[in-house]
C-alpha positions, 0 to 999 in steps of 0.5 A: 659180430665177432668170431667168439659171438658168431659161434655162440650163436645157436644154429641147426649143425652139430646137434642130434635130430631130438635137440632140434626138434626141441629148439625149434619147437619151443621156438615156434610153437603158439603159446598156450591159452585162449590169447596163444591161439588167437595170435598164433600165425602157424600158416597151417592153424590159420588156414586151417581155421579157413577151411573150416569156416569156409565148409560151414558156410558151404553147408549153410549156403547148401541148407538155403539151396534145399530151402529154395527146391522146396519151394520150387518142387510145386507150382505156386507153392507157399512155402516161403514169401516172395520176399524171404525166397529172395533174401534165401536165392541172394544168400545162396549165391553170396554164400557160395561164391564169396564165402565158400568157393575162393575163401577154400581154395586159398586156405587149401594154398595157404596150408599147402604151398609153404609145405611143398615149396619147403619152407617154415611158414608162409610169407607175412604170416601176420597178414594171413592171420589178420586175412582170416579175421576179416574174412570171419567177421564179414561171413558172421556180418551177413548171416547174422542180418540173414538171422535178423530178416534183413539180409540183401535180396538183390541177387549175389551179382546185385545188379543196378538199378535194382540193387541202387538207392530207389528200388532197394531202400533200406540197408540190405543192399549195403551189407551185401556191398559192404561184405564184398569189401570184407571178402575180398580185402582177405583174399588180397591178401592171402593172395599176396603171401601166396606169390611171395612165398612161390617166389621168395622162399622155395627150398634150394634146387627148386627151379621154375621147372621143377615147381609142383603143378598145383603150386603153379596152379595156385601162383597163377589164381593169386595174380588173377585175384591181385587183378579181378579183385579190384574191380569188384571192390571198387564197383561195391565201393561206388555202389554205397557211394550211390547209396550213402552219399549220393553220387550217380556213378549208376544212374543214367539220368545224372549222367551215370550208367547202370551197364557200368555195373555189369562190365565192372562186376564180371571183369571180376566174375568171369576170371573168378570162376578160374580163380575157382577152377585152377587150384582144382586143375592143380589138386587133380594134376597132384592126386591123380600121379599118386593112384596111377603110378608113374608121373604126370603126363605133360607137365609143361604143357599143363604150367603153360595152359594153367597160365594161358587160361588165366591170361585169357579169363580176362577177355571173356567177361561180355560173355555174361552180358550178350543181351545188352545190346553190345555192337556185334564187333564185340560179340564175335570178339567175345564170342571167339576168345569164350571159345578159344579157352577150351583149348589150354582146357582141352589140353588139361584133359588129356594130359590126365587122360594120357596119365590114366593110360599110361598108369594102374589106377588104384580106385581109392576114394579120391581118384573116384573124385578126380574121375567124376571131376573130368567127367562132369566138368567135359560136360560143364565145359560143352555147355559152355561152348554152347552158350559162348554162341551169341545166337544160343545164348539170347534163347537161353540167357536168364533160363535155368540151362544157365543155372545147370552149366553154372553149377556143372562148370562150379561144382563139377570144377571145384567141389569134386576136386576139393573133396578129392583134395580133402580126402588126400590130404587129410592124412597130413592135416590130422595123421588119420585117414578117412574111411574109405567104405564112407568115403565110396557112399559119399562119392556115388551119392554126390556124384549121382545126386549131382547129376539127377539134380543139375542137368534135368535143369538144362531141360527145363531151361530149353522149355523156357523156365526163366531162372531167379523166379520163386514160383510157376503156375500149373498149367506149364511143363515144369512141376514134374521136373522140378519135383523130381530135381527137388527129389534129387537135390535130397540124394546130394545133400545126403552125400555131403552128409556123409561126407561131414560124419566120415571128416568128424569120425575120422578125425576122433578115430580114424587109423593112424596115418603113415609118413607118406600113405599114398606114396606121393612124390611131393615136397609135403610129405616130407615132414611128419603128418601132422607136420610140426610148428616149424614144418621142416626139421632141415629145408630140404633140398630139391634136385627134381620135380618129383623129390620123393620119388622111389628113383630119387636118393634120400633127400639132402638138406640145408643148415646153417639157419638158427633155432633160437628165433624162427629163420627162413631162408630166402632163395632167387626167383628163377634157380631158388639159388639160396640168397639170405636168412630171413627172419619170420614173425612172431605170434602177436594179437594185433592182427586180430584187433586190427581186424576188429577195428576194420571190421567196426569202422566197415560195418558203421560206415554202413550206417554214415560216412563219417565212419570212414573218418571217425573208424579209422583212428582205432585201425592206425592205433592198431597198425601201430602196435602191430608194426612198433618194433618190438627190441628184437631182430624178428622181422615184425611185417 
């Protein structure tokens, strides 16, 4: 390229504030009509559409749970069959772990971190995109065989021999495996396009010790599900294997063996529940700065138990299987490493208590979230210690003390901070802010309701009530209980309730929102709420951990990156020292025909095997178009 060619070139120096936000709006803005939003790869649209769907399925998935204390409120109630309740107790689960609790937890990092890192877009936008479409499909796949009276009635763990071809004939069992395949394939890949974009496209300045916690928190979920994932997939794989084709990877009489199951699944499991909980450590170590005013406390030491908790949720997996008959050598190496991380969780603790004491909270609707959080979740986190304990877990394993821990440690460790997150963020999702009057109902409903519904269930499982049973005789201990639990669960499900009014109100005819309305010191609120296509008129430029502090002058900026075609700028690893320009694909359809030729060959391998042949032609051709080059310089990945 020539001098003379090099100056033409349209680049952001040298022009007003208004004409560049004009060039890079009509560079990156979705293009219009029904096709412009289905091949749109705006990071915030995408992951936007994730949170949405992912709090529909949680309500769906709530609706069941109300289903199944129905049911239960009575001894030898008739309100659903056998049959029905373990369809309903199957989906429940499925829904909320599988659909809800990581689907959310990676839209919220796909919509956030490329905000506060400081860059234009997300890493392989494309791939976020087509993420998206996969995972929509498998959640319509096993709702629509809900609808259809033959959804899985296996349990959201399917354990063999029970979830295998001779007790569990049919197909239902092959949906569940089936929409595992479809879940996690999404979440690999937002998985991917999170730690490359943490690594890759952080604005200049920003240093590994100058990452903002809850991206930390997010980078770490990512590499574990780049490791758990896997072994889920390859379990459900083998598990259709079994099914469909007639292999004996479960089956002991053909030299196969059904704990081969359990190991594989809660390899998975065990570090899913941190592939939930960290995202919510780094929502409240964010929010909680902003309603204390001063910094937080221990940022260091919360990056270092943020990594430390994931390296050790690999190691805790037996925890879940003590009854198995395992050689007591793996019991207390088990049962010592359960125990050992409490420690970095410890440490989380009271560093927001150390911030809290050293702040003036103001007790806006999403601080009273992060409280209930630290609360409840000290409380899921002893019970946990309790049954790390092989002794304590053999009395109360498969009993509803498990039931109650499961849910204090699940929504007492995710749910409360993602509302909180909800309620904080809002403002720069939609410029509007949520009432806070309907916000303190929801709050004290939830959280009331909460704990009237869960720990009674702890109670009930010390009297001996085995948990996955549809229905109890009367002459035991447990009708009163579970009639008031039931009563209970209708206070929680009426603070989610207006929870949703005060989302849908809000977002019609809430208050304008400021640039920054809770004076936050993070990378996102830099930018206009809601934020532009391009995010960014100008990368910033970071010279601390908290840029936008009142200490901190105004923030400098990069230029140099051309308007006529979406740019992204590439910096190191370590010091975020700029290294390249980087070109950012353009909105395109095929990932949304990629996901639908994936989705057929899936859902008709459920049915043969010749599936996997015949399916994977239309999956090349639409890879094909997706990849083709296309005459421009546009990075087509």
């Amino acid at each position: 390229m020539t001098r003379d060619q090099r100056a033409r070139v349209p680049l952001d120096v040298d022009i007003s504030d208004a004409e560049l936000e004009s060039r890079l709006d009509e560079t990156w803005r979705a293009r219009p009509g029904f096709w412009g939003a289905i091949a749109t790869v705006d990071h915030k649209v995408v992951a936007g559409r994730y949170i949405a769907t992912a709090f529909v399925f949680l309500f769906l998935g709530g609706l069941l749970s109300l289903a199944m204390r129905l049911q239960l409120a009575q001894p030898e109630a008739r309100f659903i069959s056998p049959d029905r309740y373990n369809q309903i107790f199957t989906m429940h689960g499925t829904t909320m772990m599988f659909l809800f609790a990581v689907p959310v937890m990676e839209a919220m990092a796909a919509y956030l971190v490329p905000l506060m890192v400081g860059t234009r877009n997300i890493a392989f936008p494309r791939l976020n995109a087509f993420s998206y479409w996969v995972f929509l499909f498998g959640g319509v796949l096993i709702w629509v065989a809900f609808a259809l009276d033959t959804a899985p009635d296996v349990g959201w763990f399917a354990y063999v021999p029970l979830a295998g071809p001779q007790y569990s004939p049919g197909k239902r069992a092959d949906l569940w495996a089936q929409m595992i395949t479809f879940t996690e394939v999404a979440a690999l890949a937002v998985a991917v396009e999170i730690v490359v974009t943490v690594f890759k496209q952080r604005a200049p300045g920003m240093s590994l010790d100058r990452i903002p916690v809850l991206v930390w928190a997010m980078l770490v979920m990512s590499f574990l599900v780049i490791m758990a994932m896997p072994a889920i997939m390859f379990s459900s794989t083998t598990l259709i294997l079994d099914r469909l084709v007639g292999t004996h990877f479960y089956n002991p009489a053909e030299g196969g063996d059904a704990l081969l199951w359990q190991h594989l699944f809660w390899f998975f499991g065990h570090p899913e529940v941190y592939i939930i909980f960290l995202p919510a450590v780094g929502m409240v170590s964010t929010i909680l700065p902003a309603f204390v005013g001063r910094p937080l406390f221990g940022y260091m030491l919360l990056v270092m138990a943020l990594i430390t908790t994931g390296m050790l949720s690999f190691g805790l997996w037996v925890h879940h299987m003590f009854t198995v008959g395992l050689p007591r050598v793996g019991e207390s190496l088990f049962t010592a490493s359960s125990m050992s991380i409490a420690i970095p969780a410890g440490i989380q603790i009271f560093c927001w208590l150390a911030t809290l004491w050293a702040g003036r909270p103001i007790y806006k609707t999403p601080l009273l979230f992060v409280l209930g959080f630290i609360v409840t979740f000290v409380m899921g986190g002893l019970t946990g210690v309790m049954v790390a304990s092989v002794h304590f877990d053999t009395q109360v394993h498969d009993t509803y003390f498990v039931v109650a821990h499961f849910h204090y440690v699940l929504i007492g460790g995710a749910v409360f901070p993602l509302i909180a997150a909800v309620y904080y963020w809002f403002p720069k999702m939609t410029g509007r802010m949520m009432s806070e009057r309907l916000g303190r109902w929801s709050f004290w409903l939830i959280f009331s309701g909460f704990h009237l519904t869960f720990f009674p269930m702890h109670i009930l499982g010390l009297w001996g009530m085995p948990r996955r049973v549809y229905t109890y005789q009367p002459e035991l201990p447990w009708a009163s209980l579970n009639l008031f639990i039931s009563l209970s669960a209708l206070i929680l499900a009426a603070g989610f309730l207006v929870f949703l009014v005060n989302v849908i109100r809000s977002w019609r005819h809430g208050l304008p929102a400021a640039a920054n309305p809770w004076g936050a010191a993070t990378l996102e609120w830099a930018t206009s709420s809601p934020p532009p296509t391009y995010n960014f008129r100008r990368i910033p430029v970071v010279s601390s951990l908290d840029p936008l502090s009142p200490a901190e002058n105004e923030l400098p900026v990069v230029a140099g990156l051309r308007t006529d075609r979406r740019e992204l700028l590439v910096t190191s690893v370590v010091e975020a020292m700029p290294q390249a320009r980087e070109m950012s694909a353009a909105d395109s359809v095929w990932p949304f025909w990629a996901a639908v030729a994936t989705s057929v060959m899936l859902i008709w391998s459920i049915f043969t095997p010749w599936a996997v042949v015949w399916g994977s032609i239309p999956v090349a051709i639409t890879l094909i178009g997706w990849f083709w080059p296309k005459g421009s310089a546009e990075d087509e990945s």
